[in-house]
C-alpha positions in Angstrom: 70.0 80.6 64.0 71.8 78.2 66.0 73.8 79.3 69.6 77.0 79.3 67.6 75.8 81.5 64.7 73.8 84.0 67.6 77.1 84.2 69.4 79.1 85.1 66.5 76.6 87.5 65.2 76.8 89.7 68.6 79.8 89.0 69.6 79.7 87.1 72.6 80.3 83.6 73.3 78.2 80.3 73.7 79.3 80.2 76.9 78.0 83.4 78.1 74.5 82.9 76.0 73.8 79.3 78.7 74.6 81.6 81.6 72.0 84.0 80.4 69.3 81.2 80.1 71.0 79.5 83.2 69.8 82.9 85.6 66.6 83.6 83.7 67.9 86.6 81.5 68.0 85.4 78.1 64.0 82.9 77.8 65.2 79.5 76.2 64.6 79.7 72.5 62.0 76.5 71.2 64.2 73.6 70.2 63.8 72.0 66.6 63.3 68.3 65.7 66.8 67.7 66.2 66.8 69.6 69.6 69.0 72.4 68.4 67.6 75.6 70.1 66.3 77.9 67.0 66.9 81.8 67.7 65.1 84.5 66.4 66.2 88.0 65.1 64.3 89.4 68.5 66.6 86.6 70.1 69.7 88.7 68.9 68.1 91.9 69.6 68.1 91.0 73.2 71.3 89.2 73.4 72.7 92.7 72.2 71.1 94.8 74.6 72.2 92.7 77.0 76.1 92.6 76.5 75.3 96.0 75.8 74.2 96.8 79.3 76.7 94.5 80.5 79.6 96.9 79.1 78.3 99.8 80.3 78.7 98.0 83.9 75.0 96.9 84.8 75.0 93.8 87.0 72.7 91.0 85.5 69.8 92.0 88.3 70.2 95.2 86.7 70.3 94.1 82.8 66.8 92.6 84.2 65.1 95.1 85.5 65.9 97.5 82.1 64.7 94.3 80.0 61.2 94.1 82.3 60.9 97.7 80.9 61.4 96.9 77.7 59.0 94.1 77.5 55.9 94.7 75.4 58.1 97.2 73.3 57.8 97.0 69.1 60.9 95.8 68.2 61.4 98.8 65.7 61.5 101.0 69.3 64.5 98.1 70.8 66.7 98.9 67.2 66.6 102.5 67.3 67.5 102.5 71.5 70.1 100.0 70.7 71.1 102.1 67.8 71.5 105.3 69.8 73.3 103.3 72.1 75.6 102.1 70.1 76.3 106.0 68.2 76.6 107.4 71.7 79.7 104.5 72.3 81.0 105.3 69.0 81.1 108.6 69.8 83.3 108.2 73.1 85.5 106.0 71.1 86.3 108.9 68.5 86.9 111.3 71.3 89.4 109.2 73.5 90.8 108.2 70.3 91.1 112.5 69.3 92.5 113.1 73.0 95.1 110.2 72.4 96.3 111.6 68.9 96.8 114.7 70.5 99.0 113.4 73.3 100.8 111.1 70.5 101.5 114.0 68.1 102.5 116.7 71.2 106.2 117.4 72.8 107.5 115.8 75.9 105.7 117.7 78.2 103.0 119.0 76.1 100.1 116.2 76.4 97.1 117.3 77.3 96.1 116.2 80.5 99.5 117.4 82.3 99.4 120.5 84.9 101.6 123.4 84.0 103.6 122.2 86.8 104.5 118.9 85.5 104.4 120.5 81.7 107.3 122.7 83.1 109.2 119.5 84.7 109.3 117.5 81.6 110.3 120.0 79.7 113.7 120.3 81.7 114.0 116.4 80.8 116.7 116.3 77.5 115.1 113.9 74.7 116.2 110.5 74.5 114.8 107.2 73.2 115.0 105.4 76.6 112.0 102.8 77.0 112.7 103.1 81.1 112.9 107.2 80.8 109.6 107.1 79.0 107.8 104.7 81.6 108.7 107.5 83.9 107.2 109.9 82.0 103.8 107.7 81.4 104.1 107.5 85.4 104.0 110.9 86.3 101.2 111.7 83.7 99.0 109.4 85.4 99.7 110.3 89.1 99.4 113.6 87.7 96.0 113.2 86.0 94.6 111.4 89.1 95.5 114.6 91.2 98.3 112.7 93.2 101.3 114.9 92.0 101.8 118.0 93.2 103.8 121.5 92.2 106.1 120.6 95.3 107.5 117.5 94.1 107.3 118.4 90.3 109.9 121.0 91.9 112.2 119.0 93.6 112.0 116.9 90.5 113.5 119.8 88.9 117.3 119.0 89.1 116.8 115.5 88.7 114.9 115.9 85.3 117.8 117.8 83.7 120.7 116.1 84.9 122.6 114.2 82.3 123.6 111.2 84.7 119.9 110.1 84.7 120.1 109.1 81.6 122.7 106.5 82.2 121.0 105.1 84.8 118.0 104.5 82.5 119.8 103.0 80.5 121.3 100.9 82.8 117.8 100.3 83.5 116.9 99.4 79.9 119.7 96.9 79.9 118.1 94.4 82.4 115.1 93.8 80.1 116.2 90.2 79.4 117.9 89.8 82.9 116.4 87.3 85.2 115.2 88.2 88.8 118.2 87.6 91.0 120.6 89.8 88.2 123.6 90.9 90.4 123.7 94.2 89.0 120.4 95.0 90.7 121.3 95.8 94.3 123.7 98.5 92.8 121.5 99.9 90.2 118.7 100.1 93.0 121.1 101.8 95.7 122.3 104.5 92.6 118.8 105.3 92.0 117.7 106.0 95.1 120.8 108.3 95.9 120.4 110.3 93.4 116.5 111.4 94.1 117.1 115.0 96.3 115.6 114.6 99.8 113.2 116.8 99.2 111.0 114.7 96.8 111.2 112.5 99.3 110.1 115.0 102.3 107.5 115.6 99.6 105.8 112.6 99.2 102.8 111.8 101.8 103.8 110.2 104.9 101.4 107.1 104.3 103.4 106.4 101.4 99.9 107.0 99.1 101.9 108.2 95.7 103.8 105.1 95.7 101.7 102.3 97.1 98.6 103.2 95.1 100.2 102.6 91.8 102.4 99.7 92.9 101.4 96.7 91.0 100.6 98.6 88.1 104.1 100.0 87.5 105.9 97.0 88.2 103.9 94.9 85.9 104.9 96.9 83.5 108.5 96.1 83.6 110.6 92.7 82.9 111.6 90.7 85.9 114.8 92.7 86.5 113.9 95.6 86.0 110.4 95.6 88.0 112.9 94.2 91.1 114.9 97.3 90.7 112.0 99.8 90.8 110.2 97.5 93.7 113.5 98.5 95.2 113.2 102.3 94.6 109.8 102.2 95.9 110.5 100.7 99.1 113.2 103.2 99.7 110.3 106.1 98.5 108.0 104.9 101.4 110.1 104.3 104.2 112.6 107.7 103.6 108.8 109.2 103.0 108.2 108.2 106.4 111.5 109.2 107.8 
């Protein structure tokens, strides 16, 4: 085989196969007459264990040091390790993808990772097809999940989640998807948003600002221009009446 048909056969790219030969992982292949370098089915074998190891997070001093251990090794032994290796990844991958039909077929509220605590909150929340509202949701999940949420804001979160006018103002937000940067109608939208989050969420929220600033980039890359200006907004106000 030739670097390009190697590559394709793994699944990595010629680019990646120099590097390995570049820092000693991968030994250069003999060359034919026309000094192409000719690879060998053991060739592929260890290419694959290595972006195998790679995945799995190994640095490439690491990757060495479990190839030194396999040296020597009949390559009948290498197949059936990679093998199991790659049955123990396709296993993972049928799980997440179990957990993730579950939290796609459940309720608002419902998913499986949430606290009873936030379960209860997102019940209150009335359905609606809102891209923004949802965003929200996804949010809360995840600083749920991570152990950042807590019952006392999920309860001050209470009123909010049922009252009707937060819907407008998500859709509000929803209507700045195509808006640029500088939109006009963000200062208001911003200020509204703010002023309508009950003091205590915000007396609830740590006073080093944690639940917001750890998640910051995330969330706003999530949003359009506009729209991520608005909640950059909100967030600022979050810290600094957090610290108030």
């Amino acid at each position: 085989m030739r670097i390009g048909e190697i590559a394709a056969v793994v699944g990595v790219t010629t680019r990646a196969i120099r590097h390995y030969h570049h820092v000693g992982l991968l030994p250069e292949p003999e060359r034919r007459p026309n000094g192409y370098r000719a690879y060998t089915v053991r060739d592929a074998v260890l290419l694959a264990r290595v972006r195998r190891l790679t995945e799995l997070g190994l640095s490439l001093d690491e990757v060495r040091d479990v190839l030194a251990d396999d040296a020597g090794r009949d390559l009948a032994d290498v197949l059936e390790e990679l093998d199991a290796d790659l049955a123990r990844q396709e296993a993972e991958i049928k799980e997440r993808r179990r957990r993730l039909a579950v939290l796609l077929a459940a309720e608002p509220g419902a998913g499986e990772p949430t606290s009873p605590a936030l379960a209860a909150l997102l019940a209150k929340a009335p359905r609606t097809t809102s891209p923004a509202a949802a965003k929200d949701r996804e949010h809360l999940t995840l600083l749920d999940a991570s152990g950042v949420g807590g019952e006392e804001i999920y309860a001050a979160l209470g009123p909010l989640a049922s009252d009707p006018g937060m819907l407008a103002l998500y859709e509000r937000l929803d209507e700045l998807a195509e808006a640029p940067a500088d939109d006009p109608r963000i200062p208001g939208l911003a200020a509204e948003l703010v002023a309508a989050v009950p003091d205590e969420v915000f007396a609830a929220i740590p006073r080093d600002g944690a639940v917001v600033t750890g998640f910051k980039e995330a969330l706003l890359a999530e949003y359009a221009p506009a729209q991520a200006e608005v909640v950059r907004r909100v967030m600022e106000a979050f810290i600094e009446r957090g610290r108030g």
